[in-house]
C-alpha positions, 0 to 999 in steps of 0.5 A: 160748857154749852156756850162757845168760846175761842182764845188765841190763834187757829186756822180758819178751818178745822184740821187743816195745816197751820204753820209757825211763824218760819213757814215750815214746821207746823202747830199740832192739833189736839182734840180736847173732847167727851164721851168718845166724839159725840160730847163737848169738845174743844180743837186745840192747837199746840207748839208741841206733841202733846203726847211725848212721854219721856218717862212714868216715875211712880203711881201710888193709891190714894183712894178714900178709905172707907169708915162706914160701907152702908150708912144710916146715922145722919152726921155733922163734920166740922170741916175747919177740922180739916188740917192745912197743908202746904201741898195742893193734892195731899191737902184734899180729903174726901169725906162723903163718896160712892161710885158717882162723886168724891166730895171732900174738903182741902186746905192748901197753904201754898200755890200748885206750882212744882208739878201740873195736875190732871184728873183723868177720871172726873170732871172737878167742881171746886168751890172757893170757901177761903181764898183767892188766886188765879186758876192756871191752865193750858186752856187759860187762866181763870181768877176767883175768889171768895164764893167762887165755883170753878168747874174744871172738866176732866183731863185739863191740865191746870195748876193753881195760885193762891195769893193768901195762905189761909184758903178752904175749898169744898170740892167734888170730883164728879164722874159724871159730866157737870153741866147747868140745868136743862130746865133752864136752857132753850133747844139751843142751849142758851138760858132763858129768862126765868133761869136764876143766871145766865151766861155772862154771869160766867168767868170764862178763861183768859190770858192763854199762856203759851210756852215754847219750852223742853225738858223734863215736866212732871204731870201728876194724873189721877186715875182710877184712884191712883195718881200717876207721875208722869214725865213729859218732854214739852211744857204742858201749857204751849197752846197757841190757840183754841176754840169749842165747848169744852174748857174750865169757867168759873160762877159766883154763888153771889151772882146766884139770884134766888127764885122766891114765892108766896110760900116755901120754895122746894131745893129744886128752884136753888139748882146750880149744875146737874149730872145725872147722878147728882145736883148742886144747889146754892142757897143764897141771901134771899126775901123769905115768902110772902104769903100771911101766913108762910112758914119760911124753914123748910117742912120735914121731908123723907129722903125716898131717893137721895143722900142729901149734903149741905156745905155751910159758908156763911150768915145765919142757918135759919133751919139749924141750930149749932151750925158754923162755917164750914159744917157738913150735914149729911142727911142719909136716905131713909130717915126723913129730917127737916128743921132742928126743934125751934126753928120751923116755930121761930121762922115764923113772921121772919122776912129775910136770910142771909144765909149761904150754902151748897148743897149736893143730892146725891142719888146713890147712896153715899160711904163715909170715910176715915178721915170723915169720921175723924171730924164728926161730932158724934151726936148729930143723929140725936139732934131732932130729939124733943 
């Protein structure tokens, strides 16, 4: 996160002693940092050892199973389909995968409150369908809502409140660092003028809390496609304090604001974050073109270089026919696809959409996975077809 933000108490300078309140023992510090010491970091300072492994209980696979290896077929997944459940890890499922990004879906009835989380492999985009709650983590805690994106880097510890019981997520794990475009950004790292947000549009973390507590703590960490559990002999939130770039934020798709023209905008003008596999757009309600004679749903286009996937969330999907909440299109490389028949026609003299989705561009090709196949609708391919 290229802005620098700060919670807590810290020395004044970097790495030297810092002592509790009895004058003797000492905070220990902890860098929370990427790509070696050259990417973004955070310098935190805890009551305990972060590194107290009392105990490694069991590690098991939970790797997606893959349907298809190398796919062609453009699909539609009803992602409502995906069944709730109670516990936060075994609710998600992954959909659409390569090497680069998992995406997948997750319906959590409940709170993760019986164990902590890390994802040691990759950064986590979660994007908040249905629901609302705080985001807990050890770095503070971050509330959402309904539209939300939280953006939470690899190797944070976090759990998660819901406060309603019906919540849907869309959510990528990305093994790749997740940032906001650079086109949008100075030298420096601000964001200029013409971006479509900016920095106090983020939701940064809050409410740092600190607990003095030991015993035994479970920590569940995935890796590699395995989740590990670990036990831990302090409680994994007792920062104290910290400060840097390196930490959880949240952003309103809502505070997304469009960039339009005279006549149709290409996917690039809706980017929200990039890596360097992969970007993610929102579409949002925005004013059509308005040159006289503009066709407002987008024109055919070849998928040359990317698998494209669109996460529907709300209003009316001007370009689609048959498209509901929660639908996942996947539009492979290979075959071009545009509009559904009538709609380049019928968007014509329109002046509006309130239409809202997520999209993901993936630049390596993407699998398809069992659970995947368990929600296609089988005759999306076909959908073109006069």
């Amino acid at each position: 996160m290229p802005v620098y933000h700060k919670l807590g108490k810290f020395p004044q300078k970097r790495h030297t002693t810092f002592f509790k309140e009895d004058g003797k023992s000492l905070y220990y510090e902890q860098l929370f940092g990427t790509e070696g010491f050259h990417g973004m970091s955070s310098l935190l300072y805890q009551v305990h050892r972060p590194t107290q492994v009392k105990e490694i209980l069991k590690s098991y696979d939970v790797s997606p199973k893959i349907a298809i290896d190398k796919n062609i077929k453009a699909l539609l997944l009803k992602g409502f389909d995906i069944a709730p459940q109670d516990d936060f890890l075994e609710s998600r499922t992954a959909v659409l995968v390569n090497s680069d990004v998992h995406i997948g879906l997750a319906a959590p009835r409940k709170s993760l409150r019986e164990y902590f989380y890390k994802n040691a492999d990759a950064d986590e985009m979660i994007f908040v369908h249905k629901g609302k709650g705080v985001l807990r983590t050890f770095m503070g805690n971050i509330p959402f809502e309904y539209g939300d994106y939280l953006i939470i880097p690899r190797g944070m510890i976090y759990q998660i409140d819901f406060e309603t019981s019906e919540n849907r997520l869309f959510y990528l794990e990305s093994f790749t660092p997740i940032y906001t475009p650079k086109r949008y950004k100075n030298s420096h790292g601000q964001h200029l003028e013409h971006s479509p947000f900016c920095e106090r549009d983020f939701k940064l973390p809050t409410e740092l809390e600190t607990y003095d507590q030991k015993g035994d703590f479970l920590i569940k960490i995935k890796k590699e496609g395995m989740i590990h559990e670990v036990v831990y002999a302090s409680h994994p939130f007792d920062v104290i304090g910290w400060d840097g770039y390196n930490f959880p934020y949240g952003f309103s798709i809502h505070n997304f604001e469009p960039i339009t023209g005279r006549v149709h905008q290409p996917p690039p003008v809706h980017q929200t974050f990039e890596t360097s596999t992969y970007v993610v757009c929102s579409f949002c309600p925005r004013l059509y073109d308005y040159h006289p004679q503009s066709i407002p749903a987008p024109y055919n286009h070849s998928n040359i270089d990317s698998d494209e996937v669109l996460y529907y969330v709300d209003g009316d999907f001007m370009s689609r026919n048959n498209i509901e909440q929660g639908h996942i299109t996947l539009h492979p490389k290979g075959i071009p696809h545009g509009p559904a028949p009538g709609a380049y026609e019928r968007s014509i003299g329109q002046t509006i959409t309130e239409e809202l989705a997520v999209m993901v561009d993936t630049f390596r090709p993407l699998k398809v996975t069992q659970a995947a196949m368990g929600i296609d609708d089988g005759k999306y391919y076909k959908s073109w077809t006069e």
